[in-house]
N, C-alpha and C positions, 0 to 999 in steps of 0.2 A: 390551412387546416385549422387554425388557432383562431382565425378569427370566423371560420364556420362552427364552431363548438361554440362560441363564445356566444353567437346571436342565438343557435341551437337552445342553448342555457338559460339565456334571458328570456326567451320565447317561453320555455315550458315552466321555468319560477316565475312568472308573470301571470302566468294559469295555475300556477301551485300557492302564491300567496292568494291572490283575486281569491280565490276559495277558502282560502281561511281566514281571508279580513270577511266575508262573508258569514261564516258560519259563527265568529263572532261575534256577530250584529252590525257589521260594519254598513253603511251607506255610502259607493263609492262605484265608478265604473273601472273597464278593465284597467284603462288611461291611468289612474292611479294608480295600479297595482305595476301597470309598467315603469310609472315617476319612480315608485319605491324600491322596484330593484332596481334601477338605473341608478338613482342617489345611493343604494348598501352596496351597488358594483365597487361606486368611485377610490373609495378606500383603496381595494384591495390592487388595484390597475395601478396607484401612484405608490404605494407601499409593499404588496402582498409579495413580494419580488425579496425582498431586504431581509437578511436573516434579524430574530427578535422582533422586530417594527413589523413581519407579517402577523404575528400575535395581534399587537396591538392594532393593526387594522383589520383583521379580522374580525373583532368582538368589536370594533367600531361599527364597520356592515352591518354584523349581525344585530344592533344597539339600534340603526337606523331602517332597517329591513322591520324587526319585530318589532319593537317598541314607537317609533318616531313617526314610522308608514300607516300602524291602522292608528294611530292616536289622532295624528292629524288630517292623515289622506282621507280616510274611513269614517271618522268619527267616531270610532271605539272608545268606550270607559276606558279612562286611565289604567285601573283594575284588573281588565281583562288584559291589557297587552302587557302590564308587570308579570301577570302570569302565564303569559305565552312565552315573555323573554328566559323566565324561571326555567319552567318546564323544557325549553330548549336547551338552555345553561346545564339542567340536571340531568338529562337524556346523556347529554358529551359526554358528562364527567362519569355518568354510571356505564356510557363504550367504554370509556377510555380507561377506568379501572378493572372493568371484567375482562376485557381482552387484553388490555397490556400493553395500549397503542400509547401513543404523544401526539402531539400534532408535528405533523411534517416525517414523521417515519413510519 
């Protein structure tokens, strides 16, 4: 079951980035978009697991997923994917103080 959600997940963030390295101006096929969640996967599979270290692999992903994926894969201005990383980093932080969450509770 874990490993049919797992391909489920990659499948559909694969079609959820591909679209927004897109609308960023990216030039890139779906193929990258799949390199680039495959490579923000890796983190989390040898770390995500570990209490604290899944922090730091998490925001590793997410670092290689936003930032690393359309800069290189895409060809995105540096620019833009500083402020897709931003905007994602400030979305969390504005859940996670309006509703009261943390990560992992």
């Amino acid at each position: 079951m874990i490993l049919g959600f797992a391909c489920i997940i990659l499948v559909f963030g694969t079609g959820l980035l591909h679209v927004v390295y897109k609308i960023m101006g990216g030039r890139g096929s779906v193929l990258n978009a799949w390199k680039a969640m495959c490579y923000g996967v890796g983190p989390c599979v040898l770390g995500g697991f570990l209490p604290y270290i899944s922090l730091f692999a998490g925001f590793y992903s997410l670092l290689l997923q936003l930032y690393v994926g359309p800069k290189v894969l895409y060809g995105v201005q540096e620019s833009k994917a500083i402020f897709l990383l931003a905007l994602i980093i400030a979305l969390t932080f504005i859940e996670m103080f309006a509703l009261g969450t943390t990560v992992g509770f």
